[in-house]
C-alpha positions as CSV (number, residue, x, y, z in Angstrom):
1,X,148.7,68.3,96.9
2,X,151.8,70.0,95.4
3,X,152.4,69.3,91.7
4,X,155.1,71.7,90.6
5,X,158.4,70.4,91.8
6,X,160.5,73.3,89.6
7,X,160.4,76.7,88.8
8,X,159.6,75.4,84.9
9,X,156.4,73.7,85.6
10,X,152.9,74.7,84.5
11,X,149.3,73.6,86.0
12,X,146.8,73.9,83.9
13,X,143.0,73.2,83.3
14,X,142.3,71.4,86.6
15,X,138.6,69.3,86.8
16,X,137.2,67.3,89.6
17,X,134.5,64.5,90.4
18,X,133.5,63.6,93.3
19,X,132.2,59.9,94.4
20,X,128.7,59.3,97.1
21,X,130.8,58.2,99.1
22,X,133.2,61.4,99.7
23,X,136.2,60.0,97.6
24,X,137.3,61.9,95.1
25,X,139.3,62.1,91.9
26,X,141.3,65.3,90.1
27,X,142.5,66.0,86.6
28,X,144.9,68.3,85.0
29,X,147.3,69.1,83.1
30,X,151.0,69.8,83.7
31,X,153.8,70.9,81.8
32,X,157.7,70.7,82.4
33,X,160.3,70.5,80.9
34,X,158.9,70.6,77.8
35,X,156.5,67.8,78.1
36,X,153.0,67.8,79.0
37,X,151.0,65.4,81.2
38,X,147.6,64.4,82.0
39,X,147.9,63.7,85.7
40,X,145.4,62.4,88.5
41,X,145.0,62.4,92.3
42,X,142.2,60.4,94.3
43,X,141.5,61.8,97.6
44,X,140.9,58.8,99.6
45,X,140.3,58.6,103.4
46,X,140.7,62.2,103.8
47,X,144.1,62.1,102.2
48,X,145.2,63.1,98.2
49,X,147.1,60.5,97.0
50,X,150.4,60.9,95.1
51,X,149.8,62.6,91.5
52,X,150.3,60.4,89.1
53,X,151.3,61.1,85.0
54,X,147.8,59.3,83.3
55,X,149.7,60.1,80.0
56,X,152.9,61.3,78.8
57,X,154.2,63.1,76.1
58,X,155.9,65.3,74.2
59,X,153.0,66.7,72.0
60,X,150.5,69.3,73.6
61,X,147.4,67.5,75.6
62,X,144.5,70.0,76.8
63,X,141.5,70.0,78.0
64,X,141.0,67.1,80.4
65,X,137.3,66.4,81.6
66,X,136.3,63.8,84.2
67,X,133.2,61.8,85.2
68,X,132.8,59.7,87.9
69,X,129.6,57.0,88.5
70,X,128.2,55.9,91.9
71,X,130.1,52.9,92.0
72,X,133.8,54.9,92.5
73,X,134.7,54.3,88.6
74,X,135.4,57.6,86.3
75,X,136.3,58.2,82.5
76,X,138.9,61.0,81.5
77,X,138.8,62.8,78.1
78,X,141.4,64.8,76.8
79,X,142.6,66.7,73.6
80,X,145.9,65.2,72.4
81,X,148.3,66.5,69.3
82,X,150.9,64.0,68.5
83,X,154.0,65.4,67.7
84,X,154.2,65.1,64.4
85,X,154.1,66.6,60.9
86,X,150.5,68.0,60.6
87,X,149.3,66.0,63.7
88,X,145.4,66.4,63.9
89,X,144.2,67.3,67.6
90,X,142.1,64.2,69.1
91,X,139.6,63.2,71.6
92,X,141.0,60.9,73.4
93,X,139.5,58.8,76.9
94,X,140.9,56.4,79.6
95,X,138.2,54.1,82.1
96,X,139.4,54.4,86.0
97,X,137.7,51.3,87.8
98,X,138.0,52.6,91.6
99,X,141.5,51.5,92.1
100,X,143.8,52.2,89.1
101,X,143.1,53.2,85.6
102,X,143.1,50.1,83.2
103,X,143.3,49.1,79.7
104,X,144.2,51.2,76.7
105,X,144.1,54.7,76.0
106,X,141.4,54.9,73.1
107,X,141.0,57.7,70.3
108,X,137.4,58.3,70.2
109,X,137.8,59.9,66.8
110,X,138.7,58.3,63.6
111,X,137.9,61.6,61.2
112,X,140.1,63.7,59.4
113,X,139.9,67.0,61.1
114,X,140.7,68.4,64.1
115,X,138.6,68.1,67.2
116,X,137.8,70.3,70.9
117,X,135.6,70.6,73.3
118,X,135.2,67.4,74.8
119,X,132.9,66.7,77.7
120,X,132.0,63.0,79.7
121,X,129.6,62.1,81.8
122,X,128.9,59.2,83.7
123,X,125.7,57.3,85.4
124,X,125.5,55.3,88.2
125,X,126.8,51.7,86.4
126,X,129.5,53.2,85.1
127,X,128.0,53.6,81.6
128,X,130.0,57.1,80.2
129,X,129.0,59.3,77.1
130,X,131.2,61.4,75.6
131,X,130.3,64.8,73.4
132,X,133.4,66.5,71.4
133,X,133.3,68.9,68.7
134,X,135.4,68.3,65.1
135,X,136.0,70.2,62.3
136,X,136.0,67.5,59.0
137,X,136.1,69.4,55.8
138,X,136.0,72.5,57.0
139,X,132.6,72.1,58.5
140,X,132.2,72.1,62.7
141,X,130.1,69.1,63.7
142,X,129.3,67.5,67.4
143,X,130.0,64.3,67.7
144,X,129.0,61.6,70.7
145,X,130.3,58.3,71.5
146,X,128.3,56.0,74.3
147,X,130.7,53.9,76.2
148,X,127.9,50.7,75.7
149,X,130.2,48.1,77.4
150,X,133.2,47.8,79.5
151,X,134.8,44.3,79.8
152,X,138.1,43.9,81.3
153,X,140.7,41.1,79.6
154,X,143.5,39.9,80.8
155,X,144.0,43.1,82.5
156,X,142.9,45.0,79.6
157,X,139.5,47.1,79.4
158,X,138.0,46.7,75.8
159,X,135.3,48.6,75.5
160,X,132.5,49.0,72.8
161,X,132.3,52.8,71.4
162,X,129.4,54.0,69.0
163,X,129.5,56.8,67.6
164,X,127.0,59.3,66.1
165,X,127.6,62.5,64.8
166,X,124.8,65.1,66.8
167,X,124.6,67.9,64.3
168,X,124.4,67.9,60.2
């Protein structure tokens, strides 16, 4: 799958889960023109599919990570800097339920520092947890957040997100 359609683009960080049943679904990041994109591809019936801009914008986004479950459904985190003004750097996730990616993009973190490292994983109902790492007052802390319930509404996925921070 080509992803670079100029001399000015960038591909970066690329990840990839793989479904039972041979399907398959990328993740990376690409930059041009100076915007950057989280972008996936689903390699279904031995074809990738077109790639597709999960989010765009004209901050910096790094660092995708993606899960998938037994069932064909995945969950994407990201690092995301808005840009703005002293922007803080977020984890932030999006559910993928086989076909298309629904509901909103949610900010898994609510605290005041900046955060990296994120990793997701998934088991076979589709339950996902995510880890991250964030710096609040100067202090590095690990943080998890367990994906407890995904309900979909009106075409919008709400889901219930606990969090818990893993390290004093």
């Amino acid at each position: 799958v080509g992803v670079a359609s100029d001399s000015f683009s960038a591909v970066q960080a690329p990840q990839i889960a793989v479904h039972p049943n041979g399907e398959a679904t990328a993740v990376w990041v690409h930059e041009s023109n100076g915007k950057t994109d989280i972008v996936v591809s689903r390699y279904v019936g031995g074809q990738w599919t077109q790639p597709n801009a999960l989010i765009t914008q004209t901050g910096e986004v790094d660092s995708p990570q993606i899960a998938s479950s037994a069932n064909g459904s995945a969950m994407v985190v990201w690092l995301q800097k808005a840009d703005a003004p002293n922007a803080r750097v977020k984890t932030w996730a999006s559910f993928f339920d086989g076909t298309k990616f629904v509901g909103q993009l949610v900010n898994l973190d609510s605290g005041s520092g900046d955060t990296s490292d994120p990793q997701i994983a998934m088991n076979s109902q589709g339950e996902a947890v995510a880890v991250w790492s964030d710096k609040r007052s100067g202090v590095h802390r690990t943080w998890t957040s367990r994906i407890a319930s995904l309900r979909l509404y009106a075409g919008q996925l709400s889901w219930q997100a606990l969090f818990w921070p893993l390290s004093a």
